[in-house]
C-alpha positions, 0 to 999 in steps of 0.5 A: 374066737368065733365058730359060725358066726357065735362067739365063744369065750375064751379059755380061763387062765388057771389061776397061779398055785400061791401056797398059803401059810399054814397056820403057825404052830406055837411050838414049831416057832419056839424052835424055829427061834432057835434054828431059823430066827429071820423066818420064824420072826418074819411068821410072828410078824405076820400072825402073832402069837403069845399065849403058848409061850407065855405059858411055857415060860409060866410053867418053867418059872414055877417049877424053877421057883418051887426048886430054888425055895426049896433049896434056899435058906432065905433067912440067911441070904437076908443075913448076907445083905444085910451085912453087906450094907454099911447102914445096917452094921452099926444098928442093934442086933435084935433090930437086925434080927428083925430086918432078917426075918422081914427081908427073908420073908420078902426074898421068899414071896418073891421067889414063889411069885417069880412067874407072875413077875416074869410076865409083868417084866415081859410086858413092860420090856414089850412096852419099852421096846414097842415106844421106842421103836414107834418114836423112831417111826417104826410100823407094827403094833402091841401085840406084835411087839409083845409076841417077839419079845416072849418068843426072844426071851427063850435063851433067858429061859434056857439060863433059868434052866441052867441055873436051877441046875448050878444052883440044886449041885451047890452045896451053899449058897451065898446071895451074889452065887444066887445072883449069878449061878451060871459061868455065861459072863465074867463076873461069875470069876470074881472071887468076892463080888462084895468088895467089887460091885461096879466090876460084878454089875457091869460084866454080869450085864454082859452075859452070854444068853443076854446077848443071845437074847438081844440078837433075836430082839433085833431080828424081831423088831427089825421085822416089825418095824420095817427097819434095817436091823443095823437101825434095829441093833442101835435102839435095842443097844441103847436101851440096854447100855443105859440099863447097865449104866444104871446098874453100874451106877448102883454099884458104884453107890454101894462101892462108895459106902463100903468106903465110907464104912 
């Protein structure tokens, strides 16, 4: 545009009014797992995060720990499986008393310890999944892989909540009701667990908060690695039927000893 002979400029087009992600709040994310999956993951993705719910899930580990130790006679839950293994029924009882006494011990570091080896498990499953995903060539990085699986591990938290409650109301407790206090899968109706250990193994893999838990794995790593979450759903169910072949396995072990006996 000229006026008189001097050129004028013009007018700048007003630049497009894009919204800006708000910095993501921790605690927004843990329930967004709960109530928008797709988005909150698709946040994490993009800015990831793991120290505040790591440190939820440390908090509730300890006060879940301080709560069933206090609860729980471990010397005779060492009794229980000592009993229920076939090598040690034949051994003298002063040497069963002293297995008792180190394997209640034992039983009881761990439980006080049992948030230190959450986040450990944390990490390692993290790993496992981040492996598997990049051997497929999924995109991402560690502490991509490391945020969606602490924020995904949250319906395992809420059963750790629920159990602590199930296992404060009983009034005893054997190793299998520890093992499995919450009714979230079949094996919680096996009237004795002992004398079916291929049948517990297997329908406790198939429990309630563990599917719920694999569901927000999928949506997670599909975000992450730029997969379909139907591609998604084949690796993270595959790695978990081979955890619960193993598991099955084990059973099956101990079923044929209790045969052998």
């Amino acid at each position: 545009m000229t006026t008189d002979g001097v050129e004028l400029a013009a007018p700048a087009a007003p630049e497009p009014n894009i919204p800006k992600e708000s910095n993501p709040n921790s605690f927004s994310r843990i329930a967004g797992v709960f109530f928008a999956p797709g988005e909150t993951f698709a946040s994490i993705v993009r800015r990831p995060d793991f120290v505040v719910p790591l440190v939820v899930i440390f908090i509730v580990s300890i006060l879940s720990g301080i709560l069933i130790a206090q609860k729980v006679d471990f010397k005779d839950l060492a009794r229980q499986a000592i009993e229920a293994n076939p090598r040690s029924a034949n051994l003298p009882p002063d040497v069963q008393q002293k297995q008792v006494s180190l394997m209640g011990g034992v039983m009881k570091v761990a439980a006080y310890s049992s948030p230190l080896l959450s986040i450990v498990m944390l990490a390692v499953l993290a790993a496992i999944l981040f492996a598997a995903f990049k051997m497929f060539g999924g995109e991402g990085d560690f502490l991509q892989a490391l945020s969606v699986t602490i924020y995904a591990w949250f319906p395992n938290l809420i059963r750790g909540i629920v159990s602590v409650v199930a296992v404060m109301a009983k009034k005893s407790l054997t190793l299998y009701s520890l093992q499995n206090p919450v009714a979230s899968n079949f094996a919680y109706f096996i009237s004795n667990p002992r004398l079916h250990p291929m049948e517990f193994a297997f329908l406790s893999a198939i429990d309630l908060f563990t599917i719920w838990t694999m569901i927000l794995l999928i949506i997670g790593f599909a975000a992450m690695s730029r997969f379909s979450r139907a591609k998604s759903a084949v690796i993270i169910v595959s790695l978990w039927a081979i955890k619960v072949l193993f598991s099955v396995g084990m059973g099956a072990v101990q079923a044929l000893q209790l045969r052998a006996k």
